[in-house]
Each structure stands twice: as C-alpha cells, then as structure tokens.
N, C-alpha and C positions, 0 to 999 in steps of 0.2 A: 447837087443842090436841089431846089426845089422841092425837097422829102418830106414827106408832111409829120408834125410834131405830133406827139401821143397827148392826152391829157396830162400826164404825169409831166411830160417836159417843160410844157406850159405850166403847172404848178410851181415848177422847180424854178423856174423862169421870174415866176410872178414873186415868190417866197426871195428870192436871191434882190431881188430889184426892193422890196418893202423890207431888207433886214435891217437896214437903219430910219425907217420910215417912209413913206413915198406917199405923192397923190398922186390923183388918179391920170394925169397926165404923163407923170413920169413912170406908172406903171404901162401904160398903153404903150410908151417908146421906147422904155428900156425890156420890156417881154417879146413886145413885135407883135404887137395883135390889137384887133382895132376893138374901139371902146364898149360896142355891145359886148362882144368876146371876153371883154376885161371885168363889165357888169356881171355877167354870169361867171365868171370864175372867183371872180372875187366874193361874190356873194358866198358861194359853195365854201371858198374857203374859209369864209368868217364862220357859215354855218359847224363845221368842223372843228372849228379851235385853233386854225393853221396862222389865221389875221387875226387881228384884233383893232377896232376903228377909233380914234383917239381924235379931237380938235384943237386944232392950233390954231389961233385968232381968225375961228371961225370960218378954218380950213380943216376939210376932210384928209386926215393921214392915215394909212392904210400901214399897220407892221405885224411884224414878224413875230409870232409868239416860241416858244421854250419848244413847242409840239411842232409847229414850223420850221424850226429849224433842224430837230430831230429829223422830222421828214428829209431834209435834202441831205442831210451828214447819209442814211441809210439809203437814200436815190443813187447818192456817190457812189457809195461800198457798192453797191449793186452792179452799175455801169461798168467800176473796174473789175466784179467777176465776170461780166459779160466779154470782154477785151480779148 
C-alpha cells in the first residue's frame, strides 16, 4: 500500500469515475485525490479531449468523451501486457 499513483492512473481513475458523468465532488471521492489535484487534472484532461464539461441545472458535470474512453480500453490492454 501506500505506492504512489503515476499520472496515468489518476487519469484512468478520473476518466472511469466521469464515464457516466460526475461533479466535481464525486470526482475528488471516487479518484482519491483532493480537489486541487482534481482542478489540475481535470483541467488537462478537458484540455486534451479526454472530458468534456456539460451543465445540468446549473451544475458543473464533468464526462467521459469517445477519446476518453479509448484511453482507459488501451491503459487496460497495457496493464494486462505488463502482468
């Protein structure tokens, strides 16, 4: 325990918690990482194409784009060649 995550994990983290939409609350508890950490990733990953920011009665929801989720389907494959 205690191992500390790569970026990518935390992507993969972030991208799995927002694939049916998420704010940023439920990003911060469901990745494990507190809210600046979540500011800057989430930022990066909108910058990228991996989120996409939508409003819902004037709530910020945070999802999972086509290119997002491509990411974690080839994060996967990767992990199990590592195995």
């Amino acid at each position: 325990m205690g191992e500390k995550r790569s970026r990518f994990e935390i992507f993969v983290a972030i991208l799995k918690v927002t694939g049916s939409g998420a704010n940023m609350t439920k990003i911060v508890y469901g990745a494990n990482i507190n809210f600046k950490m979540a500011q800057n990733y989430i930022e990066y990953l909108l910058d990228k194409d991996f989120l996409v920011l939508t409003s819902e009665n004037g709530k910020k929801i945070y999802s999972t784009t086509e290119k997002g989720r491509d990411f974690v389907k080839k994060y996967g494959e990767l992990e199990e060649l590592a195995e």
